[in-house]
C-alpha atoms as one frame of an Amber mdcrd trajectory, in Angstrom:
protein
  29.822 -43.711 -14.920  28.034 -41.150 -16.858  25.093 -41.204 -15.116  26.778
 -40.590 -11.778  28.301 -37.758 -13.511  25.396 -36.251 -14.096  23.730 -37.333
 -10.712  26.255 -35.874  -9.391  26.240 -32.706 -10.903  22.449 -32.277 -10.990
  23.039 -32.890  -6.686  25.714 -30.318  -6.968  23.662 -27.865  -9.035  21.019
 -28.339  -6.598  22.973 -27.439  -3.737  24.003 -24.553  -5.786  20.819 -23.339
  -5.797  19.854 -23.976  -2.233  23.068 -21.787  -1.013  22.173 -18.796  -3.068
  18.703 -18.867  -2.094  20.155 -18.585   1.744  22.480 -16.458   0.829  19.984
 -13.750  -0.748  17.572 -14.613   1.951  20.676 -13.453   4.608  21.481 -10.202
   2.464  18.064  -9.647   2.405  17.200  -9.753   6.064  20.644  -7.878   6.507
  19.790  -4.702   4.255  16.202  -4.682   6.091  18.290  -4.662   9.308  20.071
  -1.492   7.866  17.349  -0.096   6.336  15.538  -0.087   9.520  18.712   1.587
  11.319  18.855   4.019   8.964  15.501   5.511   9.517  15.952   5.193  13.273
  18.904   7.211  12.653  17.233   9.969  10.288  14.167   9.908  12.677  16.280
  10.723  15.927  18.056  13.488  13.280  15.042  14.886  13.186  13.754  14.865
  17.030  17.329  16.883  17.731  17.276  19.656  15.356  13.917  19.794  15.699
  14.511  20.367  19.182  17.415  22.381  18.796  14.696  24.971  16.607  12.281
  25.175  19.617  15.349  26.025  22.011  16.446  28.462  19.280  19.551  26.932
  18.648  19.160  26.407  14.763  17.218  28.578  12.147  15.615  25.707  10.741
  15.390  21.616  10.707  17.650  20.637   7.451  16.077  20.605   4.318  17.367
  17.018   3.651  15.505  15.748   6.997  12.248  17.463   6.148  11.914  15.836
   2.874  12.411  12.962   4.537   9.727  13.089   7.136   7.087  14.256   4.413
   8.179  11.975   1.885   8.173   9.212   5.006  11.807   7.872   5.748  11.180
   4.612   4.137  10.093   5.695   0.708  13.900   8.325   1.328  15.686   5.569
   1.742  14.650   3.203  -0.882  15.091   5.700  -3.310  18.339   6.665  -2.598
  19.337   3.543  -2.346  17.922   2.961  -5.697  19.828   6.380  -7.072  16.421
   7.696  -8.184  14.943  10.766  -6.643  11.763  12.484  -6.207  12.773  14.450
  -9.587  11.948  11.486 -11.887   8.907  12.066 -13.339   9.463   9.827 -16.391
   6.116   7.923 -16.794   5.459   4.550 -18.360   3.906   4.935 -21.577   0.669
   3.328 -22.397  -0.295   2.418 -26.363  -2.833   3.717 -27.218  -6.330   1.541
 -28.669  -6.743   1.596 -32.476 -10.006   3.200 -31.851  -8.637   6.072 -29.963
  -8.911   6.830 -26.475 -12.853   6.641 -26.077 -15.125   7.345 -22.682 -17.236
   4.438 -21.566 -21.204   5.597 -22.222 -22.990   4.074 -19.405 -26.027   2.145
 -20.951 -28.982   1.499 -19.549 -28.648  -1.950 -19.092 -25.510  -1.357 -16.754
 -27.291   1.072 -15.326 -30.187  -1.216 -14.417 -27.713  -3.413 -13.385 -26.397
  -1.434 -10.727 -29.558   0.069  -9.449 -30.634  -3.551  -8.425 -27.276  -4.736
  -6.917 -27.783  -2.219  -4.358 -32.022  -2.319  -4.058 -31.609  -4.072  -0.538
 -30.636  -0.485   0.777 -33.439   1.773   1.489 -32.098   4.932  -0.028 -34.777
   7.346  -0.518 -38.749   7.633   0.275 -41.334   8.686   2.603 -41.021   9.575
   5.713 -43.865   6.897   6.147 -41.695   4.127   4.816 -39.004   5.151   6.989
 -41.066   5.264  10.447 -42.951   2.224   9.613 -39.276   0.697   8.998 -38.173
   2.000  12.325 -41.123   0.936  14.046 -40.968  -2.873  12.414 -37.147  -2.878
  13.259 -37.762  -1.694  16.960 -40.328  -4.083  17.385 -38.145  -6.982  16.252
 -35.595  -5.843  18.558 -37.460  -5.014  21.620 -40.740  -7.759  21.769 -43.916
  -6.116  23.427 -45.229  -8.844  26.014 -49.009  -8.470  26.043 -49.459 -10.260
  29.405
């Protein structure tokens, strides 16, 4: 009996589970859904007063809208929707190393490093090197018949 007790309840636990995940997965699709409306809505807001400036109907397009469109409508929404605005500036703070806060010295060996990860690409020279280059790849490209 015990063990169908806890069958049971691990089943029911289960199913538990499985619901929420739908449900958030519904609420989820559902406040994209509005999110998108939303910035339809604030994007048509924008076409009509910005149409009502050019027939001279309003001074300007509201100050709320043009933030909006610079900040892009998404990134307006979220944060609204999150209750934080373009006024928080409060970083996260980084610890600093024991050491102190020290600039990387590029050593030679590095350096070396990277000048031979990229020595496949002709980067400087002659203009010898470079014709006989051109010459070798337009030959390659373009066989001369000698008949």
């Amino acid at each position: 009996v015990v063990r169908q007790s806890r069958r049971t309840d691990e089943e029911r636990s289960i199913a538990d589970r499985i619901a929420i995940e739908q449900r958030e997965a519904e609420q989820l699709k559902q406040d994209f859904k509005d999110e998108e409306r939303q910035i339809a809505l604030k994007k048509r807001q924008f076409k009509q007063e910005l149409a009502e400036v050019h027939l001279g109907e309003r001074e300007e397009v509201s100050a709320e809208l043009k933030a909006a469109q610079m900040a892009g409508y998404r990134n307006e929404l979220r944060n609204r929707r999150n209750n934080t605005g373009a006024n928080n500036t409060i970083q996260p703070r980084v610890r600093e190393p024991e050491c102190g806060l020290q600039r990387d010295k590029n050593d030679r060996e590095l350096k070396m490093k990277r000048q031979a990860a990229g020595s496949g690409i002709p980067t400087g020279g002659n203009i010898a090197t470079k014709e006989r280059n051109w010459t070798e790849t337009v030959s390659s490209l373009f066989p001369v018949n000698a008949s």
